[in-house]
N, C-alpha and C positions, 0 to 999 in steps of 0.2 A: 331691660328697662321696664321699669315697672310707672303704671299711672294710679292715681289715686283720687275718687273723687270723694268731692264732701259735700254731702245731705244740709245745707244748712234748714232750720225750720220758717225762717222766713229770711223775705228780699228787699234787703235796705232800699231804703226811698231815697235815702242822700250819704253822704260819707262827709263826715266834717270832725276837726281838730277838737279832743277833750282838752281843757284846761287841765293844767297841771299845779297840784299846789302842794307838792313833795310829797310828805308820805302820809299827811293823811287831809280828805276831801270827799266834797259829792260832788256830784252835777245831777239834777231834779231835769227830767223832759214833760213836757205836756200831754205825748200822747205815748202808745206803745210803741218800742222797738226803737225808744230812743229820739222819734222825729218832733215836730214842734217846737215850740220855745222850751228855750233851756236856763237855767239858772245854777251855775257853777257858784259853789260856796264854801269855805275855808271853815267857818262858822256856826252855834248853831242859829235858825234864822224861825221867830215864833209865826212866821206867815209867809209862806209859800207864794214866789211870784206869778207865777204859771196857773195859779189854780190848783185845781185836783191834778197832780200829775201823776203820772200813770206809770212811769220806768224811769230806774235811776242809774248810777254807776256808782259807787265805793271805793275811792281809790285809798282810802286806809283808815283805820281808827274802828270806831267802835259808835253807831247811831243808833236812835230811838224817832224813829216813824211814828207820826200820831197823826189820828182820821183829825185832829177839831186844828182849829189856832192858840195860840198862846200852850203849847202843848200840853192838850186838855182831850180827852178823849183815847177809845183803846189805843194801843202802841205796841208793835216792835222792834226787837236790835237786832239790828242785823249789821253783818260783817263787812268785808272786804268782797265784793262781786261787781257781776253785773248780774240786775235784776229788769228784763227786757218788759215785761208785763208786770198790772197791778197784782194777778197768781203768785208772781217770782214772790213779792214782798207781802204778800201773804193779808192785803187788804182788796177792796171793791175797787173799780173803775174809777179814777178821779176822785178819789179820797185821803190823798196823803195832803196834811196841810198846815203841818210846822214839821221842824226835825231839831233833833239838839245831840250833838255831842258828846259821847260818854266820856268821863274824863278818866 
């Protein structure tokens, strides 16, 4: 019998249900590692409810992240993940603040 342990890098604050919006979606968190308000969206959405959110999840498709509203400002696309911190997505802390759907 073999045991196996696993290093996570960090320690969930909570565990709660993503939305599912079939094969492709986000959900926007407020802070890192997924905690805070959340904003699950099918769509793309030119203003971000949360504020700057900080970590997202990808459940499919193909988005364009942008620091401004009305997506204006630098931006990138990123795939299908989870992106725990503003690092994963490759912008500052509390700076994602529209997103839109690549079609």
């Amino acid at each position: 019998m073999f045991l196996t342990v696993i290093n996570f890098k960090f320690r969930p604050a909570s565990i709660r249900k993503v939305e599912s919006f079939g094969s492709e979606g986000v959900t926007v968190y407020q802070h890192n590692d997924y905690c805070g308000r959340e904003e699950p969206l099918s769509d793309s959405a030119a203003h971000i409810n949360v504020g700057g959110a900080s970590s997202i999840i990808i459940s499919g498709g193909r988005w364009k992240l942008f620091t401004q509203p009305e997506y204006a400002g630098p931006f990138r696309t990123l795939g299908p993940g989870h992106y725990p911190t503003p690092d994963a997505m490759g912008f500052p802390n509390d700076s994602l603040r529209s997103i839109e759907k690549v079609q």
